[in-house]
mmCIF file of the C-alpha atoms, coordinates in Angstrom:
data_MODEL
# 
_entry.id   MODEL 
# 
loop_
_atom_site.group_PDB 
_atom_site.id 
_atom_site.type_symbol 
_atom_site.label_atom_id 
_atom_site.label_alt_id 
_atom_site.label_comp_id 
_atom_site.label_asym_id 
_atom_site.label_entity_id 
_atom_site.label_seq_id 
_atom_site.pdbx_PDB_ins_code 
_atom_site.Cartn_x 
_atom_site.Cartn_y 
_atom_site.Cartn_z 
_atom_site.occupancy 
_atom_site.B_iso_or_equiv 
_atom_site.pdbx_formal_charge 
_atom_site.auth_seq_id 
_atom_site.auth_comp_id 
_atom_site.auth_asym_id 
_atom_site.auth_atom_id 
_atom_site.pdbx_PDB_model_num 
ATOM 1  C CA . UNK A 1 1  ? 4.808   11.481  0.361   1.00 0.00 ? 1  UNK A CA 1 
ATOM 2  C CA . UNK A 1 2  ? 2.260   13.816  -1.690  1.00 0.00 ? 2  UNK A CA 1 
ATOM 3  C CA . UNK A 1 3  ? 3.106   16.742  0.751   1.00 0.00 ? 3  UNK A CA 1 
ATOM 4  C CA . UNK A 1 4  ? 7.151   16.620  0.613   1.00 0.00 ? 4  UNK A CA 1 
ATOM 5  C CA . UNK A 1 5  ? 6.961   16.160  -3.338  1.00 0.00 ? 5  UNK A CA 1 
ATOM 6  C CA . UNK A 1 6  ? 5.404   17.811  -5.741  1.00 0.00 ? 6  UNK A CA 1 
ATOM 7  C CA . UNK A 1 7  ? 3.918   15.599  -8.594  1.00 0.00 ? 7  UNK A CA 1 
ATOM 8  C CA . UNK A 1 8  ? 2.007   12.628  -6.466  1.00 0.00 ? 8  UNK A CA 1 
ATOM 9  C CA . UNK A 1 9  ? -1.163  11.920  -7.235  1.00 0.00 ? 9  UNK A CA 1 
ATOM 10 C CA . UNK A 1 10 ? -3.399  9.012   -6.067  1.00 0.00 ? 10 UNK A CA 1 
ATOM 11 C CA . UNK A 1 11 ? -6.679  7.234   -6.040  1.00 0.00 ? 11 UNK A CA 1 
ATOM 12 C CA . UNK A 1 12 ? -8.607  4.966   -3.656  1.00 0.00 ? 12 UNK A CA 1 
ATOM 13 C CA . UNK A 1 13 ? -9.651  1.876   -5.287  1.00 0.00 ? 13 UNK A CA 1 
ATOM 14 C CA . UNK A 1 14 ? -11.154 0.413   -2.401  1.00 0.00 ? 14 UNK A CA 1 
ATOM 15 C CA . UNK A 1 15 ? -11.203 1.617   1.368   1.00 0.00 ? 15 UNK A CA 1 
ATOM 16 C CA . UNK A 1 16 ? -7.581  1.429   2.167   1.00 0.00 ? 16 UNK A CA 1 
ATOM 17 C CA . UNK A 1 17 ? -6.100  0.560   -0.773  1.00 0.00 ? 17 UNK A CA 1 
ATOM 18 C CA . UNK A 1 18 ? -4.420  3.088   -2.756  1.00 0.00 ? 18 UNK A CA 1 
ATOM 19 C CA . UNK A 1 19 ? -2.501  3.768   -6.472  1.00 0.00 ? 19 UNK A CA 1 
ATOM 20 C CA . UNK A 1 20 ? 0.073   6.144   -6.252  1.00 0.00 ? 20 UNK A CA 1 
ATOM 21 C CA . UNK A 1 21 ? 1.510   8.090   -9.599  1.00 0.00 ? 21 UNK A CA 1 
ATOM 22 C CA . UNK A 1 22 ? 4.793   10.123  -9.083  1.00 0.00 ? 22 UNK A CA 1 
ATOM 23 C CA . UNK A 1 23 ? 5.690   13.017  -11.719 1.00 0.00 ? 23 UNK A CA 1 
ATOM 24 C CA . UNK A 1 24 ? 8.130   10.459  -13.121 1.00 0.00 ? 24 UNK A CA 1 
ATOM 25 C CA . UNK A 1 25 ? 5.994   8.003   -13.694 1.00 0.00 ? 25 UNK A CA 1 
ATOM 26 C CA . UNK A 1 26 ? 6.728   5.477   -10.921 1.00 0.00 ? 26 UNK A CA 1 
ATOM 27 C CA . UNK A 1 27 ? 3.744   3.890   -9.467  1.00 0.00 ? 27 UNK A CA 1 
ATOM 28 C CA . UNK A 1 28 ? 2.724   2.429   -6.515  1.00 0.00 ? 28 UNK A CA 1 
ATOM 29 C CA . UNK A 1 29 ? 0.082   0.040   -5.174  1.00 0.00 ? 29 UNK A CA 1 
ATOM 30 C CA . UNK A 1 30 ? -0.368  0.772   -0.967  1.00 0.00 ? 30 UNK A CA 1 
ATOM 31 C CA . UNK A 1 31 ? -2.317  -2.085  0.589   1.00 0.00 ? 31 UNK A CA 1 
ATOM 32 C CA . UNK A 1 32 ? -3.274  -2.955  4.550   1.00 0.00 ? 32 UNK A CA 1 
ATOM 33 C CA . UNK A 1 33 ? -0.599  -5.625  3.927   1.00 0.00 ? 33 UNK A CA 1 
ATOM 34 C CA . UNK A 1 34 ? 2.052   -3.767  2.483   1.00 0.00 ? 34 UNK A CA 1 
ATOM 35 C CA . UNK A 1 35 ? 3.439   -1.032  -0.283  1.00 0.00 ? 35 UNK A CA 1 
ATOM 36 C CA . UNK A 1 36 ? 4.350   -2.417  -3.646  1.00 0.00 ? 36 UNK A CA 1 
ATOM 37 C CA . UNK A 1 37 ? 6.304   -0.800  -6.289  1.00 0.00 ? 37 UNK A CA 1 
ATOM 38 C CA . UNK A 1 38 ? 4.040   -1.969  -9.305  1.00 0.00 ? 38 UNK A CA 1 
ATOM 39 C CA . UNK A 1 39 ? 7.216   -1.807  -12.084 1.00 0.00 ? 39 UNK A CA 1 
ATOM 40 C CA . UNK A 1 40 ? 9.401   -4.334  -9.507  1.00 0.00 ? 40 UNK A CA 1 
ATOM 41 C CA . UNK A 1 41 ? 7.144   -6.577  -8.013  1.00 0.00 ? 41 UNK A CA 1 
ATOM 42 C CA . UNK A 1 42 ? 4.476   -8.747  -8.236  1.00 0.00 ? 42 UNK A CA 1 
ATOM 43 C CA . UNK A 1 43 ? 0.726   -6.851  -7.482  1.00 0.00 ? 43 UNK A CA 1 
ATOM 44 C CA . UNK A 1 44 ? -0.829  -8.630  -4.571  1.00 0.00 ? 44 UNK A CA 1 
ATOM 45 C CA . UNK A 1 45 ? -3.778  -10.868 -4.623  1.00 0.00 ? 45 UNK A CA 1 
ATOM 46 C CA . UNK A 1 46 ? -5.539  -13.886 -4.105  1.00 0.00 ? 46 UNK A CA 1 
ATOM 47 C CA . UNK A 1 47 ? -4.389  -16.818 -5.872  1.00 0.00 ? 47 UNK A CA 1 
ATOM 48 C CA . UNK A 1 48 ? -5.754  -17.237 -8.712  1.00 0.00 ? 48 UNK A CA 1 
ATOM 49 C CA . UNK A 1 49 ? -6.935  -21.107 -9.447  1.00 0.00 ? 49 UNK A CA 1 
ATOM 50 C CA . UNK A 1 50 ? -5.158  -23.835 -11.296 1.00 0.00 ? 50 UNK A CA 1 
ATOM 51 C CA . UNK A 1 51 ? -6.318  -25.523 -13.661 1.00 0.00 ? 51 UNK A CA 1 
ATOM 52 C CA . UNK A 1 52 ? -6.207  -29.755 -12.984 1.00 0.00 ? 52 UNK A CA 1 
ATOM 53 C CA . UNK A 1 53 ? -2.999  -31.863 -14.793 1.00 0.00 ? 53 UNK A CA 1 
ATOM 54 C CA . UNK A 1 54 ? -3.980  -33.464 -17.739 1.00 0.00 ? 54 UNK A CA 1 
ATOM 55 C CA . UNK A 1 55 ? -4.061  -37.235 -17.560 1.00 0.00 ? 55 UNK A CA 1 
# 
């Protein structure tokens, strides 16, 4: 993507996972297990844990 656009930027946050920043503002989260567009959908990760009912 970076080499057919101009604007792109990115940074590694871990080893292959990547943020992506277009010119425009867009952003995107690239993962082993998938590329998310961070302004439509849900960033991936564990679940985080519940807490019991009340009773």
């Amino acid at each position: 993507m970076k080499t057919h656009r101009a604007g792109w930027a990115y940074r590694v946050l871990a080893p292959g996972v990547y943020y992506w920043r277009g010119r425009t503002g867009e952003q995107w989260l690239v993962t082993p297990g998938g590329t998310y567009a961070l302004d439509t959908q849900p960033c991936p990760g564990p679940a985080k844990p519940t807490d019991p009912p009340d009773e």
